[in-house]
C-alpha positions as CSV (number, residue, x, y, z in Angstrom):
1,X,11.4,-102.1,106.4
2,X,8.8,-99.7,108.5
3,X,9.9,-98.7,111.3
4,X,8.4,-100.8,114.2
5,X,5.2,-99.7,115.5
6,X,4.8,-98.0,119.4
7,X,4.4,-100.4,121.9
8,X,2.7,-100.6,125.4
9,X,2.8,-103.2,128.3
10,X,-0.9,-103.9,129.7
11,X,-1.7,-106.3,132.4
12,X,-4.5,-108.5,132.0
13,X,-6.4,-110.3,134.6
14,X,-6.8,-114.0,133.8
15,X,-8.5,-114.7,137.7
16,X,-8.9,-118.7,138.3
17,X,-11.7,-120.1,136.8
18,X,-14.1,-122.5,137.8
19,X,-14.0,-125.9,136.3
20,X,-17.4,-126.6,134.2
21,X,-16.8,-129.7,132.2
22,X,-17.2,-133.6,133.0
23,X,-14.9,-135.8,135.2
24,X,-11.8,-137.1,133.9
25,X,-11.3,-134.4,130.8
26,X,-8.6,-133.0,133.0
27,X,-6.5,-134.8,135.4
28,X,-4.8,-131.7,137.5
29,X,-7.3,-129.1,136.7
30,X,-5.9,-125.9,138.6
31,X,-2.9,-127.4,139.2
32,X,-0.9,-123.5,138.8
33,X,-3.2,-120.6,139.7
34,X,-3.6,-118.1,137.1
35,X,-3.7,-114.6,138.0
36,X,-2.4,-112.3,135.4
37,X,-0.5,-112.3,131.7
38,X,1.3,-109.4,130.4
39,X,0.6,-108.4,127.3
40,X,2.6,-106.1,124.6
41,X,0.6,-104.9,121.8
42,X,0.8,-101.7,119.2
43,X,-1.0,-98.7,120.7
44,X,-2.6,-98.6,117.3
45,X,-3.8,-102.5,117.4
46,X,-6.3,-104.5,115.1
47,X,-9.6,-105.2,117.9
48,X,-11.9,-106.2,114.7
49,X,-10.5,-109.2,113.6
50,X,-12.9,-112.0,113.2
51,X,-12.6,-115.6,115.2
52,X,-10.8,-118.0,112.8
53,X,-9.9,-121.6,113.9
54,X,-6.8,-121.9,111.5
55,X,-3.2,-121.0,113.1
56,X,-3.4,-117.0,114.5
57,X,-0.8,-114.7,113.2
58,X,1.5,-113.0,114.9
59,X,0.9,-114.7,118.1
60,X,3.9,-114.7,120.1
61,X,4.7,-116.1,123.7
62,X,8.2,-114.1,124.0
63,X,10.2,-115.8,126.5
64,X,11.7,-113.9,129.2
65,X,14.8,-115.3,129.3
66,X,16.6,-118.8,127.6
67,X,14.4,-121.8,128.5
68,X,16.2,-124.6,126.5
69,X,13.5,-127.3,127.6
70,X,10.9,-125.8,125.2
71,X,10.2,-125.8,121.9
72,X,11.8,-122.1,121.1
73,X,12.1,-119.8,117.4
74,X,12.9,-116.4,116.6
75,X,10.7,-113.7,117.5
76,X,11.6,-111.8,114.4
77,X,10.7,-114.6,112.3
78,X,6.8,-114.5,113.5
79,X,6.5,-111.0,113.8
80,X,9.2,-108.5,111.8
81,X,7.6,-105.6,112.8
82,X,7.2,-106.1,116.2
83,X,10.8,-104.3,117.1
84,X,12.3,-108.3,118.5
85,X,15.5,-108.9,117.6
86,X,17.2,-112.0,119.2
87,X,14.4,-112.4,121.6
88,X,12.8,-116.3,121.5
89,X,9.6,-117.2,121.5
90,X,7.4,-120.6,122.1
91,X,7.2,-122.3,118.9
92,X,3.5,-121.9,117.8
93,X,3.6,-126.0,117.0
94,X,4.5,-126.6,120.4
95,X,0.9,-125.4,123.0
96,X,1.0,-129.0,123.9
97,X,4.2,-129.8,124.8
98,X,4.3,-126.5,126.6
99,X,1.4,-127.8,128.3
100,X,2.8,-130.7,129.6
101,X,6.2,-129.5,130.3
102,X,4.8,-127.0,132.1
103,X,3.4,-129.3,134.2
104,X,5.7,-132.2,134.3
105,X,7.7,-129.1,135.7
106,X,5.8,-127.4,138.3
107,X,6.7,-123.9,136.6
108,X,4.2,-121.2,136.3
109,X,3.8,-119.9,132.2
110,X,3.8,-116.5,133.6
111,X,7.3,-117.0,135.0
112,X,8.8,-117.9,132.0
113,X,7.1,-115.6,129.6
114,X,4.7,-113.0,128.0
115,X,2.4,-112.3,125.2
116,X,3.0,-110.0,122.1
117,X,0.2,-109.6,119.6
118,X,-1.5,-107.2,117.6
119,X,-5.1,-107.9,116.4
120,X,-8.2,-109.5,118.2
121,X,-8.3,-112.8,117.0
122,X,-4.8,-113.6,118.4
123,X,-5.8,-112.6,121.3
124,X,-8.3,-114.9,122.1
125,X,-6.5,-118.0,120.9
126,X,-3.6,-116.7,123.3
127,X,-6.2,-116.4,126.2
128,X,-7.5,-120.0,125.4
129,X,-3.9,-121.3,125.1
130,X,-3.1,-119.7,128.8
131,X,-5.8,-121.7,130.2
132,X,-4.0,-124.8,128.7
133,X,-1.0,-124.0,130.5
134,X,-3.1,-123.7,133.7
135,X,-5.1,-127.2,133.5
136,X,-3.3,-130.6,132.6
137,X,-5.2,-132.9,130.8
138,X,-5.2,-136.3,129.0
139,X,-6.4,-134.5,125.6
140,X,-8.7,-137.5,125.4
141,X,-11.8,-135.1,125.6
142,X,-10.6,-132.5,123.2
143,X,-14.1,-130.9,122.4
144,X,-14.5,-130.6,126.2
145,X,-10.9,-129.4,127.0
146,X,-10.8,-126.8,124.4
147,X,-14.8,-126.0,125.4
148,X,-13.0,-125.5,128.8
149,X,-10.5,-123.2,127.8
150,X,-12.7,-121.3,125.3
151,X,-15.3,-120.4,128.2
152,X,-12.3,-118.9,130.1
153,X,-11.0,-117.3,127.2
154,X,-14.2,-115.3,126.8
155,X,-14.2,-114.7,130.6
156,X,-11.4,-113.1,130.6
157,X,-11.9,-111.0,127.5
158,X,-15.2,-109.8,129.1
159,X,-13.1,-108.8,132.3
160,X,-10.8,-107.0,130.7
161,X,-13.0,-105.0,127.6
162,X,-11.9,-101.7,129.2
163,X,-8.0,-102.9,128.8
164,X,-8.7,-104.6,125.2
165,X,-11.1,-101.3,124.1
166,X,-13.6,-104.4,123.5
167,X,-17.3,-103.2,122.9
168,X,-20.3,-104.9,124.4
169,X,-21.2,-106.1,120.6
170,X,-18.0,-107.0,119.8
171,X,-17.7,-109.4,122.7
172,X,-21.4,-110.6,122.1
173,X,-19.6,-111.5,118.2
174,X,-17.0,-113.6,119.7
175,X,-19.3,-115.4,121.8
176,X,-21.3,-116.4,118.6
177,X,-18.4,-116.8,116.6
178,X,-17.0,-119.5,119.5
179,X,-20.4,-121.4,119.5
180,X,-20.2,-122.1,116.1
181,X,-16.9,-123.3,117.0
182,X,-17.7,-125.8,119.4
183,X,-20.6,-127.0,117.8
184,X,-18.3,-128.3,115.2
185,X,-15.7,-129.7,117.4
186,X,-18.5,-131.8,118.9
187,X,-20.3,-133.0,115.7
188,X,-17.2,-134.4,114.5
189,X,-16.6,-136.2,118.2
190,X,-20.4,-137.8,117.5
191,X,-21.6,-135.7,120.8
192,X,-24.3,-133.1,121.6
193,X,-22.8,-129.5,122.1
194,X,-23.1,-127.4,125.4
195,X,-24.4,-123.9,124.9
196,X,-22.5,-121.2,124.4
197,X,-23.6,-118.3,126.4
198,X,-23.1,-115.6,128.6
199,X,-24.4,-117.9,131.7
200,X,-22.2,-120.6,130.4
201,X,-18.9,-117.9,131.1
202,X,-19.8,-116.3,134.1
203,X,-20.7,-120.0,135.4
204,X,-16.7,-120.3,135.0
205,X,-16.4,-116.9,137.6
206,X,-16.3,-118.4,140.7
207,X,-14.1,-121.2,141.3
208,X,-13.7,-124.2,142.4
209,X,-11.3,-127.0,142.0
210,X,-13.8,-130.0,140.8
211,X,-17.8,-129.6,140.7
């Protein structure tokens, strides 16, 4: 086996967002303030993945210590060159019932864990997954609740290009690559699509608890 790759620690800012989707998509929208998620990733890391709705790889949130109330597997399993040994992580089936444990909970995500991953697409989908931890909803409205956490997603990958080593084009890409997304969530919910633009992010930038 190679030998496991260099590793760094980089603090991301994932600032509260504003809500911009209908009433009743999310009953407790806001309900734990996000502020930050820690992030490990290679030095030498993959920033030119495409978007892909299928299952990310090697995206790992690596529990900081044993939490036997979530869905839990090895680290090592996921990610063998990663350098994790006996460390756990959140089982990738398990986003929703993290989401509603979370909640059922009161417990912050960030408490409880951090992300390791090593390539741009993961990224995202782990960005979009921590805005499910901060947000409790039905699920009724999935095309709005995952437009919701996609908007953030991009937010906060725009806030933090310096930290990612994200280029203006590159970000415009996702942005495109997440439209086509959505519209296809909404088509097969019968609805119109909102827009997926730059306004439509930095509408999310300053918050407030329900429009």
């Amino acid at each position: 086996m190679a030998a496991p790759p260099e590793f760094e620690r980089v603090i991301l800012d994932t600032r509260s967002v504003a809500r911009v989707v209908p009433d009743g998509v999310f009953d407790a929208f806001a309900w734990s303030a996000s502020s930050t998620l820690e992030w490990q990733r290679p030095i030498a890391w993959d920033a030119t993945t495409q978007l892909s709705p299928d299952l990310p790889e090697r995206l790992l949130f690596v529990f900081r210590e044993d939490v036997d109330w979530l869905p839990r597997e090895l680290a090592h399993y996921h990610a063998p060159k990663f350098g994790f040994t006996t460390e756990m992580i959140l089982a990738p089936y398990a986003i929703d019932d993290a989401t509603d444990l979370l909640y059922e909970r009161r417990t912050s995500a960030a408490s409880l864990m951090y992300l390791a991953t090593d390539n741009l697409n993961a990224l995202f989908w782990a960005l979009h997954d921590w805005s499910h931890f901060h947000h409790h909803g039905p699920f009724e409205e999935r095309a709005w609740t995952e437009f919701q956490c996609d908007l953030s997603a991009l937010l906060w990958m725009h806030d933090n290009r310096e930290r990612i080593s994200l280029s203006t084009s590159q970000w415009s890409r996702l942005l495109e690559e997440v439209g086509v997304i959505t519209r296809k969530r909404f088509q097969e919910e019968g609805k119109e699509a909102p827009s997926v633009t730059r306004e439509a992010v930095f509408a999310l930038a300053t918050p407030r608890a329900f429009l």
